[in-house]
N, C-alpha and C positions, 0 to 999 in steps of 0.2 A: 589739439585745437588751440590756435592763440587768441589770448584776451588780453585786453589792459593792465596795467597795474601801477602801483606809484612807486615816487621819487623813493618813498619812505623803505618801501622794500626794496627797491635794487642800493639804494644806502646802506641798510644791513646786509646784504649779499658781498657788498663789497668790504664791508668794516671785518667779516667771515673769512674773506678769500686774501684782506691785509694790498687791497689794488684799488687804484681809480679806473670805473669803465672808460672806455674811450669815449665823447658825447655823441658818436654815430650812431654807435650800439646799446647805450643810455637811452634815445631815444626811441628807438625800436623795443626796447623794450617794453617802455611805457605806453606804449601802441598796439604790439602787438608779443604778450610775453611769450616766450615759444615759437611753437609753430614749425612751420619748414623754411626751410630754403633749399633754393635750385640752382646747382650750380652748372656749368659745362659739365665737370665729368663725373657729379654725383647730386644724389638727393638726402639735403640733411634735416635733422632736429635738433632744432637750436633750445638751448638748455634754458630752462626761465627762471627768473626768481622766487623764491618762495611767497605765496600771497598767501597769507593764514586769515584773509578778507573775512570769509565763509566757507562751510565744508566746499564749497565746490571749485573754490580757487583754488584752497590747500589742498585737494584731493587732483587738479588738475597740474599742481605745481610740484608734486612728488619728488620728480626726479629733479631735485632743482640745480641750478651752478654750484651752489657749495658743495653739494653731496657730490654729484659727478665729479669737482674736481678734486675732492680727499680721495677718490677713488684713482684717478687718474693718477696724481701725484707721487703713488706709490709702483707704479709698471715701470719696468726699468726702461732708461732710454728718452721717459718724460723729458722733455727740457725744464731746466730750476727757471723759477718764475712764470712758466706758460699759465696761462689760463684758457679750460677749457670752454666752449662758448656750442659746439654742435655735435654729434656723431652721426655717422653715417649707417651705424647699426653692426657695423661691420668692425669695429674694431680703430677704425682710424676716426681724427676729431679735428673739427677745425680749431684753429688756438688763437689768442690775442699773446705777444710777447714784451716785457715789460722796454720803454724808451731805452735809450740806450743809455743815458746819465742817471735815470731815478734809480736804480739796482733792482735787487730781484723781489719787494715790495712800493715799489711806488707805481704812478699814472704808467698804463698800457699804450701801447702804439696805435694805430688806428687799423693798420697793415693785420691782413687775417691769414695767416700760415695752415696749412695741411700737414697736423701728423701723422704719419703712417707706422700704421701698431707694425709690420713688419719689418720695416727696414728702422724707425725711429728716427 
């Protein structure tokens, strides 16, 4: 289920993951953290930031960007610098990928990529 959450948190998520979110997805979050998205050829969960607000953010923000993406980061095939942002439950994730001049810690692109755990 998505709920709100602040600037403050998706700031530490990002000082965590060493990335600037893109402000598309900066804003979404603070709207709506989580939740789903529909896309043409799948249904995802989009990964939120940790809100430690109240037990029920922090219980709701479990699986949040940071943790997903330490996990991610280690599957071979990861791309260096992706950041994960959805899974489709299934294995594969949608990714934000870093600009092209910042390197593999600076501001993210806005452009959202599909990785596939199979083929990578």
């Amino acid at each position: 289920m998505a709920f709100p959450t602040t600037e403050s948190h998706i700031e530490a998520a990002e000082r965590e993951l060493g990335v600037r979110l893109p402000r598309e997805f900066r804003e979404r979050l603070v709207a709506r953290n989580g939740g789903e998205l529909t896309t043409a050829g799948d249904d995802w969960q989009v990964f939120p930031v940790f809100d430690s607000t109240n037990r029920k953010t922090a219980s709701r923000s479990a699986g949040h960007i940071v943790l997903e993406n330490r996990s991610a980061r280690g599957w071979e095939g990861f791309p260096p610098g992706a950041v994960a942002i959805a899974s489709n439950g299934s294995g594969d994730l949608l990714v934000l990928m870093p600009k092209m001049s910042s390197g593999p810690l600076g501001p993210l692109g806005p452009q959202v990529f599909v990785w596939n755990h199979e083929t990578r």
